[in-house]
C-alpha positions in Angstrom: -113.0 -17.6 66.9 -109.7 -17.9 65.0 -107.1 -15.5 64.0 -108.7 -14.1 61.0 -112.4 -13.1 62.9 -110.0 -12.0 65.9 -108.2 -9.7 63.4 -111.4 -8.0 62.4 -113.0 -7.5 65.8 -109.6 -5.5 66.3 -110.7 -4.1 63.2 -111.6 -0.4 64.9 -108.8 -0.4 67.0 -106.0 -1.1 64.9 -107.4 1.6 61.9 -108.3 3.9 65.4 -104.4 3.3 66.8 -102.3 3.6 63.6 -104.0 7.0 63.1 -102.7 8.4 66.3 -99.5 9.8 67.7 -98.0 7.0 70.6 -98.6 9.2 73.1 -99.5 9.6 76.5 -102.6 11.4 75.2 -103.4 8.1 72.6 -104.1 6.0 76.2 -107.0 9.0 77.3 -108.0 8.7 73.2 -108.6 5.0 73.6 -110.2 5.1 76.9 -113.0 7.5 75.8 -113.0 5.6 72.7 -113.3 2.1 73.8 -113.6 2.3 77.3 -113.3 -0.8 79.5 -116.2 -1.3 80.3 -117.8 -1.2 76.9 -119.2 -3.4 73.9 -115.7 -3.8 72.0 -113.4 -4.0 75.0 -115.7 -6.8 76.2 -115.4 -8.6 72.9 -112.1 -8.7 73.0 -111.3 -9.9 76.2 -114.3 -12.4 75.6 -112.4 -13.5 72.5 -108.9 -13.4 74.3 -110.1 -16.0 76.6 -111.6 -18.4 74.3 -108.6 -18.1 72.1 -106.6 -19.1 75.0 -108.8 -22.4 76.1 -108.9 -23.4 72.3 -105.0 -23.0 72.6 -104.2 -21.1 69.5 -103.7 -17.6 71.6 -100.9 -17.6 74.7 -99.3 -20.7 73.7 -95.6 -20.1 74.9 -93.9 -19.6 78.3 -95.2 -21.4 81.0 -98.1 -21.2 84.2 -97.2 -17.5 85.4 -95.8 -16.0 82.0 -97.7 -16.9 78.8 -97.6 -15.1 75.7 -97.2 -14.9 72.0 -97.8 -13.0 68.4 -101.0 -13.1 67.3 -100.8 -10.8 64.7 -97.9 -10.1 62.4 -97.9 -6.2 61.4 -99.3 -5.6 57.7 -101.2 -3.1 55.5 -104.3 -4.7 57.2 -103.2 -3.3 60.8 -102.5 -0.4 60.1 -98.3 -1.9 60.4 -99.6 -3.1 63.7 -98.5 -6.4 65.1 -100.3 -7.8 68.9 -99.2 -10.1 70.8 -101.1 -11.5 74.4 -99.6 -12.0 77.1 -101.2 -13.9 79.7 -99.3 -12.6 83.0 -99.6 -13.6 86.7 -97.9 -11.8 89.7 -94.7 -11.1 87.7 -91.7 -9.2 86.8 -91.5 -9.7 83.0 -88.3 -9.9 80.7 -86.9 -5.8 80.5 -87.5 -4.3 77.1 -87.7 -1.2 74.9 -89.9 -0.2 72.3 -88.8 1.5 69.5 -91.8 2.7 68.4 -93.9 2.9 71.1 -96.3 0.0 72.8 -100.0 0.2 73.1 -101.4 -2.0 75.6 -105.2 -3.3 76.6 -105.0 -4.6 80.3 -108.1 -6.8 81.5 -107.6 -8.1 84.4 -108.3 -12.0 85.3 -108.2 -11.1 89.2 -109.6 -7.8 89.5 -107.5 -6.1 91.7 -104.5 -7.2 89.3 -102.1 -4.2 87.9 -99.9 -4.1 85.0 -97.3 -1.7 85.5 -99.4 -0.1 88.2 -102.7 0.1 85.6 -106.1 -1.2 86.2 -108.4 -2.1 83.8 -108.4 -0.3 80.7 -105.4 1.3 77.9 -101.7 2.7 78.6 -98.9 3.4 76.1 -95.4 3.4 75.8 -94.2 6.2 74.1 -91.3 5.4 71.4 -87.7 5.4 72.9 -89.4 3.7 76.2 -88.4 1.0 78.5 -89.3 -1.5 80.7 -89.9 -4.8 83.0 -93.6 -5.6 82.2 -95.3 -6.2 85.8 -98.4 -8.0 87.2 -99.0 -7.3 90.6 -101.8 -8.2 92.3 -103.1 -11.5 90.6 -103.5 -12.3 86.8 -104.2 -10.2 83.8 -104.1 -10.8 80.5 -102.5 -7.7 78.2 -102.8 -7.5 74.9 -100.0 -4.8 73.1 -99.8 -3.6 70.0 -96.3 -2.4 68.5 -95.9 -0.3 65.7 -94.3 -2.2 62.7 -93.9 -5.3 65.2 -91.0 -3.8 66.6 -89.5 -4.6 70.0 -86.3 -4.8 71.7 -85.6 -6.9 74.6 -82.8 -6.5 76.4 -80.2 -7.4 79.2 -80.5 -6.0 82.3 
């Protein structure tokens, strides 16, 4: 696995996501679509955490709060960038996304919660806000921002 054979197993989601509204209704889209408990969901998770052990995926922050871009935004995303985040029992740095976030939440402990969310997608609409929390244990999220754009902020 490296970034180029991640980028095409996200294949179907980023063409899926940059055909859609960011919408509440994109996070039901993506749940039928790719649910979280099927073949491509588990392929990416699968490939989130090897990326991580061969250190090319979550490689800033610290134990807790790891993260990092993954995928710059281009004609080959759809204008999509992802980032990981790697997140454990955690109130993250506040920020807003301009044009919306689409996130993938997979649990490491299964009774972790990202921003109250199990297992599975949510979105951000654009114009939203927020401190990206992990209760419960560890879980890995991986987000998708339309033309890479985010806006953190102090709160």
């Amino acid at each position: 696995m490296n970034v180029e054979s991640f980028q095409q197993l996200l294949k179907p989601v980023t063409d899926f996501v940059s055909s859609q509204a960011v919408d509440p209704a994109l996070a039901e889209k993506l749940n039928r679509r790719f649910p979280h408990d099927g073949e491509t969901f588990n392929a990416i998770e699968a490939a989130c955490h090897k990326a991580i052990s061969d250190g090319w995926m979550c490689t800033q922050g610290s134990a807790g709060r790891r993260f990092g871009r993954v995928i710059e935004s281009s004609d080959e995303t759809g204008g999509l960038s992802v980032d990981v985040v790697d997140l454990e029992n955690i109130v993250g740095p506040h920020h807003r996304h301009p044009t919306g976030e689409i996130c993938m939440v997979m649990p490491v402990t299964e009774s972790a919660r990202f921003d109250g969310n199990a297992r599975g997608w949510c979105v951000f609409e654009p114009g939203s806000d927020h401190y990206p929390t992990v209760t419960d244990g560890e879980a890995l999220v991986l987000y998708m921002l339309p033309d890479g754009k985010i806006e953190f902020t102090e709160q």
